[in-house]
N, C-alpha and C positions, 0 to 999 in steps of 0.2 A: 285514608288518614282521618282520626277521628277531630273533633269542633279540639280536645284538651293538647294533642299532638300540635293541629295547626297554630293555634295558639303560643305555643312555643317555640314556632318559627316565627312570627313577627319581629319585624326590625326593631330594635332596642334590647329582644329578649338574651338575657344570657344563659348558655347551655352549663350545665355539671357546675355553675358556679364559675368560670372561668372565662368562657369564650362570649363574647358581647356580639349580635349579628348585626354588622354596622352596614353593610350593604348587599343585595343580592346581584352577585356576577353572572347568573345562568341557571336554564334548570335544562331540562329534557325527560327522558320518559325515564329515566333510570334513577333521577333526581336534580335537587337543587346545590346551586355552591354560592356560598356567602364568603365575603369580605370579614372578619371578623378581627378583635382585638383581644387578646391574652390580658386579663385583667392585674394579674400580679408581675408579668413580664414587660406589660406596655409594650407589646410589638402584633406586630398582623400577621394573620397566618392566612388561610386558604380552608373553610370547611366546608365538606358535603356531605349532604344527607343521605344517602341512598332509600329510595321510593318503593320498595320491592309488594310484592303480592304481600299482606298482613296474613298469618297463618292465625286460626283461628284455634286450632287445639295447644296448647298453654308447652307442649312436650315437645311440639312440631316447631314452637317459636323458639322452644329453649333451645333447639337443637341447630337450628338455623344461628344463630346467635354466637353456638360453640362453635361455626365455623367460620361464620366470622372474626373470630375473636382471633383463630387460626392460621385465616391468610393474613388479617392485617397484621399479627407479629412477623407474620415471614414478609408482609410491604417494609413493614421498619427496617428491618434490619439490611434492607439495599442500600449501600451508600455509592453514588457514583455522581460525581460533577453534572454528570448530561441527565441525572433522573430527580426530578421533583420529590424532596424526601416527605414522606410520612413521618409526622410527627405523635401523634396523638390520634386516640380510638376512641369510642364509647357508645351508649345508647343513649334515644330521648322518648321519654313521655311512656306511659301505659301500654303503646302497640310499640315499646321497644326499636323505635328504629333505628340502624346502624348509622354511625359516620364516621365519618376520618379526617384526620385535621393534617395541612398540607404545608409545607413553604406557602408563602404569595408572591408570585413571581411579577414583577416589572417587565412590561415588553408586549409583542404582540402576538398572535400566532401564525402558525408557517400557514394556516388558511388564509387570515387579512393581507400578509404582504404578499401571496401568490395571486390573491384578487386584484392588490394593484399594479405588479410590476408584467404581470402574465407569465410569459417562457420566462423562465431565473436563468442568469450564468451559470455555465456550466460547473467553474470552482466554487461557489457558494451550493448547488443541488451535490456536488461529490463531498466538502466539507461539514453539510448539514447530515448528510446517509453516514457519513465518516464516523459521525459524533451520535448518532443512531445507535448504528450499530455495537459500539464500543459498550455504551452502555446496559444494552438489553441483552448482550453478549452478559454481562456481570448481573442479570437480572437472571438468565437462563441458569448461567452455572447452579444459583440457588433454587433451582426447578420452578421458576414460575415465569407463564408463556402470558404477555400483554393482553392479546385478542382481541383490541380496539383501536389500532393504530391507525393514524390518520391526521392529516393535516391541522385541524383542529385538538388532536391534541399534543401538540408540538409546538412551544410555547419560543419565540426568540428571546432571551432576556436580557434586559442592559445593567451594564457594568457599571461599576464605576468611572473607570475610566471611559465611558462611550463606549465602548465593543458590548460584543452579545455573544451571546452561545446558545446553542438549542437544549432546549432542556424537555425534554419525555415527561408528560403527566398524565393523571387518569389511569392507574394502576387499578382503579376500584372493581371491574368487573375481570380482572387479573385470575387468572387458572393455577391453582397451586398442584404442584405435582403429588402423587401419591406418595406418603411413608407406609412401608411395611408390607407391599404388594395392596392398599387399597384402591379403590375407584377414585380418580380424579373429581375434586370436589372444586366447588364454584359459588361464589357469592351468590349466583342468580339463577332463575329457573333455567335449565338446561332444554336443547332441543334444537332438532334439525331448521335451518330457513330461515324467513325472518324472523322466528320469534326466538332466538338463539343470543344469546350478548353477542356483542359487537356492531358494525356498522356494515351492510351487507356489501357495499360496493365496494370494501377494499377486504370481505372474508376470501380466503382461500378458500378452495374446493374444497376438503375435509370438515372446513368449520359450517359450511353451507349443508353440508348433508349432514351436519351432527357427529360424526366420523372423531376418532379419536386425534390429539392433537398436541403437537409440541412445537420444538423453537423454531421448526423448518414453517411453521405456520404465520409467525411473524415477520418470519425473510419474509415469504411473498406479498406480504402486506409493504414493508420496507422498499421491496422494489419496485410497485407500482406507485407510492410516494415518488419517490425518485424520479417513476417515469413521468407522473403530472406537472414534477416541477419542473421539467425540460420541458415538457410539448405544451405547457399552459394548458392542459385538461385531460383529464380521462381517455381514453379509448371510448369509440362509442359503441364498439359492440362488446361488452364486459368479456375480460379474459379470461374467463372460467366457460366462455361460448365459444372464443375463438382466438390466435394468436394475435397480439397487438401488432400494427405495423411498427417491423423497427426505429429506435426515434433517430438514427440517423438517416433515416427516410424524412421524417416527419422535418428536423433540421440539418442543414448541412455541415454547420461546424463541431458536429456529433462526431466523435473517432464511432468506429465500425463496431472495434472492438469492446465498447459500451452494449455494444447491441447482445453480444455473448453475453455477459455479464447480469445485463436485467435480463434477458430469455430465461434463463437459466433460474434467477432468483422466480420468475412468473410461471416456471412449470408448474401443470397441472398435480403430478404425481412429486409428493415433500420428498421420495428418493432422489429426484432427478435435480432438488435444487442445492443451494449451497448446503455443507452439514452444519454449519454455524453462523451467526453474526459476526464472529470474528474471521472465520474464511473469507465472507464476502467482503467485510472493511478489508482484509488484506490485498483482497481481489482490484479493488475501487483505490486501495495506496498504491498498487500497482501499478494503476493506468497513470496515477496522479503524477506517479514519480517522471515516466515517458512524458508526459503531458509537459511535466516543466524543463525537461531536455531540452526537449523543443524549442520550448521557450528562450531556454540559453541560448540555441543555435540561432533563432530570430534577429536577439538582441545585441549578437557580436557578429553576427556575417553581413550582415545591412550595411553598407556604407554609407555615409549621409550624403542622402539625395540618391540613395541606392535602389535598390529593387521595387522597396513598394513605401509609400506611407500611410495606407492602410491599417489601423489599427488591428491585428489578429492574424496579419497576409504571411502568408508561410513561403519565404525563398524556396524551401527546399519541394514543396510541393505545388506551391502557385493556389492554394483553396485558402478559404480561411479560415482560421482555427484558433481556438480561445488562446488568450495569453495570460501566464501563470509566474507573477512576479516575484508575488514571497508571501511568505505563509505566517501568519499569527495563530498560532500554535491553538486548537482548544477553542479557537470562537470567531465569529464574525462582528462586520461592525456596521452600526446604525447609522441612518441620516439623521440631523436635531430636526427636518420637516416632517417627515413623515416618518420615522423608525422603522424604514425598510430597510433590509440590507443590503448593504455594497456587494459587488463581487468580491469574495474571499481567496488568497492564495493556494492553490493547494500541494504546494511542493516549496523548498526553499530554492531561491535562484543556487546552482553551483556555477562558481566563479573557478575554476578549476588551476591550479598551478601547481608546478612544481621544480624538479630538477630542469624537466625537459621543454621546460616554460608552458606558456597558455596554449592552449591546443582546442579546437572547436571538435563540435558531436554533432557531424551534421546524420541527414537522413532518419533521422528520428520519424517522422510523419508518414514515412514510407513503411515503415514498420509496422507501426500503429496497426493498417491494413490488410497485413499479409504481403504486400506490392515489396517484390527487389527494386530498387533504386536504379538510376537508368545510371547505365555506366559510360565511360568518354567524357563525364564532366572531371574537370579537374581538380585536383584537392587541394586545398589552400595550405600554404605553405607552413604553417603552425602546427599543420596536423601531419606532418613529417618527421616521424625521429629525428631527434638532431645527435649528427655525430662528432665523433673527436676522431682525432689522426693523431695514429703512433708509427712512428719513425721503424719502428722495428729493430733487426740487429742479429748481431747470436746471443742464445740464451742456453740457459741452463734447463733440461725439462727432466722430469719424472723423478724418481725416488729410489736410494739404495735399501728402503727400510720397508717399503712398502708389500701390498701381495704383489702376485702374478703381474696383474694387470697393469699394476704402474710401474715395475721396477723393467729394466734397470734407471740408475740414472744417465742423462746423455747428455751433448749439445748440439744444435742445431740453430738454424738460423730464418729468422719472422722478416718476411717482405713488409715494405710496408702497411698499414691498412687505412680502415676506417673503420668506427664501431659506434654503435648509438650510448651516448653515456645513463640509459635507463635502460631496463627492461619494458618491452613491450608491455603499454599498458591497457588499463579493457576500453578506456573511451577509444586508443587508437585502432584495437581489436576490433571493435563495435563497428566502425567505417567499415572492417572488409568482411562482418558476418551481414550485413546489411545488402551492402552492392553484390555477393554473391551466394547468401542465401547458406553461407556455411553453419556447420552446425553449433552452435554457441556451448559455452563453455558451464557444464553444471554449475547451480550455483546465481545463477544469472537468470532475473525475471523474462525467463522467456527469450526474447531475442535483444534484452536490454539488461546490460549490468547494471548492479543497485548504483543510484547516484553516488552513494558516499564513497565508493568505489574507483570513482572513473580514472582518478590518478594513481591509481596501484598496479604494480602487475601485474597483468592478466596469468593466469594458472589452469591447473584442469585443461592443456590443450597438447595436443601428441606432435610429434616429428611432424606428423604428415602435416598437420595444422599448421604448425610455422612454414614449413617446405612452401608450402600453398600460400600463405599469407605473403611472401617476400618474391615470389613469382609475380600476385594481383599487386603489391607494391610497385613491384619492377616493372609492371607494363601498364599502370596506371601514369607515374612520373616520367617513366622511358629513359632510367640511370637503372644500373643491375643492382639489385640488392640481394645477400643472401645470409645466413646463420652463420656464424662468428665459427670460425673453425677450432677445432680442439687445441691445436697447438700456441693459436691467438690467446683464446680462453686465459690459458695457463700465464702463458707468459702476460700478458696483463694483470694476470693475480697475484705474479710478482716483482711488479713494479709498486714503485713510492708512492710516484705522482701518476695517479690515476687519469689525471685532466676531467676530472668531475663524471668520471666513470663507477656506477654505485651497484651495490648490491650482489657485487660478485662474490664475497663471502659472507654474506646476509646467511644467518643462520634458518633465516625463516625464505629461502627460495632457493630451487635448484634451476638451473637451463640449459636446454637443450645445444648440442651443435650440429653443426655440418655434418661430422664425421661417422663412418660405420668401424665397427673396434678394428685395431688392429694391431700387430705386436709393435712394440718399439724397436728399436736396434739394439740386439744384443739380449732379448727376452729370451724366452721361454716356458714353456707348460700349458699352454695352449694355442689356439690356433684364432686365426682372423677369421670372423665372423661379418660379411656384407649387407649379414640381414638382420644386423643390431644396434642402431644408435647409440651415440653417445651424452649424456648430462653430466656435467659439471657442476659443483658445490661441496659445500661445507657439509660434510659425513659426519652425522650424528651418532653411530655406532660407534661399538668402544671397538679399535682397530689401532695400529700402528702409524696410520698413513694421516699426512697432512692432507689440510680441507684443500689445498694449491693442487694436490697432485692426484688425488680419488678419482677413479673412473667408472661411472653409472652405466652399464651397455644392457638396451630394453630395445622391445620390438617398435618400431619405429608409430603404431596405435597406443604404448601405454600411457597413459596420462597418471596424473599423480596432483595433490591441492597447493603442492608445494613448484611444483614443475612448469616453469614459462621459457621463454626466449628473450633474445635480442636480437637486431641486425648487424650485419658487420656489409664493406660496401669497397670496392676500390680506391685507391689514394685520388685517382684522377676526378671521383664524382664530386663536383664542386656546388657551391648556393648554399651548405651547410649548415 
């Protein structure tokens, strides 16, 4: 930088007429950033000079300059809540040096408060990677890979109202993707090792060797972030040498299954990690969602003066494990002492209700693990379908109008019963893929329906799957429980007063029964069939037949997104 250059960084000086350098924030080898004020706007922005090698041939600086000019219009035009916008470009002084003019963001960075709080909560390190990722997910789509991520420049900023949110700066040494099949171009001199942009301790392998490079390069930057701010520091033998001990090693209120999740973002080879920022944010909403199940089962199976008063102590597993109240959408929030942040929600508490009243989601923590849940504990009684009792009678069944399979019409006569007035739903599904390891139903994260979920339906599950579920019911409780029989079915479908029995002509679900086909009295044109279930519901096809009377016969493995159960139970099973 020549004596005319330097000059026009002294504080007072104003750049292009505009920007006034009202204080210096920082510099380092790449450059300096000033505090600065918008002379015609009266408001503060953020400007940095970038420091680069001066070229010396007039053709070599022009050209540098055009590609400057290049990335910083592909910086502008990111708009995303979580990224520090670019506002303004230009050059200064005789050796032309680039800057770029930024927000000024209020707050700290995610380095100051990891220096003072050490290990962070676990839902503030998933809410801050959350809001990461989201972002440079919408940095990526426009082909440009960060390649200096890192604590430092991860800014918390305060709100108006006291909360904060992370916000991504230092786009400046930013990789812009090639147009037209060219060479990937770069603000800065290029080259394998240290002398490469970026920060070497948090480069991926590829950036380390010079190696070509995209968004799979800032995962792994993103997840070893991640990993510092759970274990309060680095690895100390660098990942790019050797695998990190997993941090549920390092702590124990770590679920396991964190451990998949950053391995995977820290591989070596960008094939093996996530393909996106947004796969892994969905990966990390994933855990978040189990994370705060839990937390529901915590806060309503405890009885006061119950199991534990332990802040984090988990009934259903006895360890301790973070607890996840409620989620403030988009940000976290500051102390007025220090401006560190709180632990952040990262799920919303579900309070779950419905027809079938409140019902608890235990063994969530077991899950988590891979671990089946030990079985012989008992289920709390909420988490019991609740049934209704019909008197039964003679009725009326089947149909003169229909095909084969429903006609003729007849009557017969319904013992009494019992019947759950919902359809099996996924929270209470979720108990028995849990305790025994059954295979859950597509659709469903893993071995965990989505939260928003937990009072619906469950669907996507076969004959055999209900048969099985009302077996591990029945000898869990040790009352018989079993699938509502065909001719129950019906004859409920034609009744007035349901007794708050729903969903049996819900055009949007079918269910399964007890029964294998069979002809009715007085049929014909085909034959019974033992090795074909039977579902029940409202036939969407243009056909003759009422929704009461239709008969669905599938092999007792098909499943459908429409297709669930209910129980039906003996008059005598009482506590209901």
């Amino acid at each position: 930088m020549n004596v005319e250059t330097a000059n026009l960084l002294e504080l007072g000086a104003v750049i292009d007429g505009k920007y006034r350098l009202d204080a210096l924030l920082g510099q380092g080898g790449m450059g300096k950033v000033f505090r600065v004020t918008h002379l015609q706007l009266k408001k503060t922005f953020a400007l940095k000079v970038m420091l680069f090698d001066v070229a010396r041939d007039a053709a070599e600086r022009q050209n540098r300059l055009a590609r400057f000019k290049r990335e910083a219009e592909a910086l502008a035009r990111i708009s995303h809540p979580n990224i520090v916008m670019v506002t303004d470009f230009g050059a200064i002084g005789e050796e032309q040096l680039p800057y770029i003019v930024m927000e000024f963001i209020e707050g700290v960075t995610l380095r100051d408060h990891c220096r003072e709080v050490g290990q962070v909560p676990l839902d503030f390190a998933l809410e801050v990677t959350r809001q990461m990722c989201a972002c440079l997910h919408t940095a990526h789509t426009q082909g440009i890979v960060h390649r200096d991520l890192k604590p430092e420049n991860i800014i918390l900023q305060t709100l108006p109202d006291g909360s904060a949110m992370a916000r991504v700066l230092d786009f400046g040494i930013a990789k812009l993707a090639p147009e037209g099949g060219e060479k990937f171009e770069t603000l800065t001199r290029e080259g394998p090792g240290i002398g490469s942009p970026g920060t070497p301790k948090y480069m991926a392998p590829e950036q380390m060797l010079g190696q070509p490079i995209d968004p799979r390069t800032d995962i792994f930057a993103i997840s070893l972030i991640l990993y510092e701010m759970l274990a309060g520091a680095l690895p100390s033998v660098p990942v790019i040498l050797a695998e990190p001990k997993p941090i549920s090693k390092v702590r124990p209120d770590i679920p396991a299954a964190l451990d998949d999740i950053i391995g995977r973002g820290l591989s070596k080879l960008p094939e093996q990690r996530q393909p996106s920022a947004l796969e892994l944010k969905r990966e990390l909403e994933a855990l978040e969602k189990s994370l705060t199940l839990e937390a529901v089962l915590r806060d309503r199976t405890t009885p006061p003066g119950g199991l534990s008063t332990t802040p984090g102590f988990s009934p259903v597993t006895g360890m301790t494990s973070p607890v996840l109240l409620t989620l403030q959408s988009g940000s976290v929030t500051l102390t007025q002492r220090s401006m560190g942040v709180l632990p952040i929600a990262a799920g919303l508490v579900v309070m779950v209700a419905g027809a079938a009243g409140w019902f608890f989601y235990p063994q969530i923590s077991a899950a988590l693990n891979g671990k089946a849940a030990a079985t012989g504990a008992a289920l709390p009684s909420a988490a019991l379908p609740r049934l209704a009792l019909f008197p039964g009678g003679e009725t009326t069944l089947g149909t003169n109008r229909g095909d084969k399979l429903s006609v003729p019409e007849f009557k017969t006569t319904i013992a009494p019963f019992r019947v759950s007035q919902t359809l099996i739903t996924n929270g209470q599904y979720a108990e028995f893929v849990k305790r025994t390891k059954r295979r859950a139903p597509a659709g469903w994260n893993g071995s965990s329906p989505p939260a928003s979920d937990l009072d619906k339906p469950v669907t996507g599950v076969s004959w055999d799957d209900a048969d099985a579920y009302c077996q591990w019911l029945s000898k869990e409780t040790g009352a018989r429980y079993r699938l509502i029989k065909e001719f129950e079915w019906e004859y409920l479908a034609r009744q007035r007063d349901r007794k708050g029995v729903s969903d049996l002509l819900d055009a949007g679900f079918l269910e399964w029964t007890a029964d294998s086909l069979t002809v009715y009295p007085g049929g014909k044109g085909f034959a019974p069939n033992p090795d074909l279930r039977i579902f029940r519901g409202r036939d969407d096809r243009e056909n003759p037949n009422e929704g009461v009377t239709f008969r669905f016969p599938q092999k007792p493995d098909f499943t459908n997104n429409r297709l669930g159960f209910r129980v039906a139970a003996d008059p005598k099973l009482g506590g209901q």
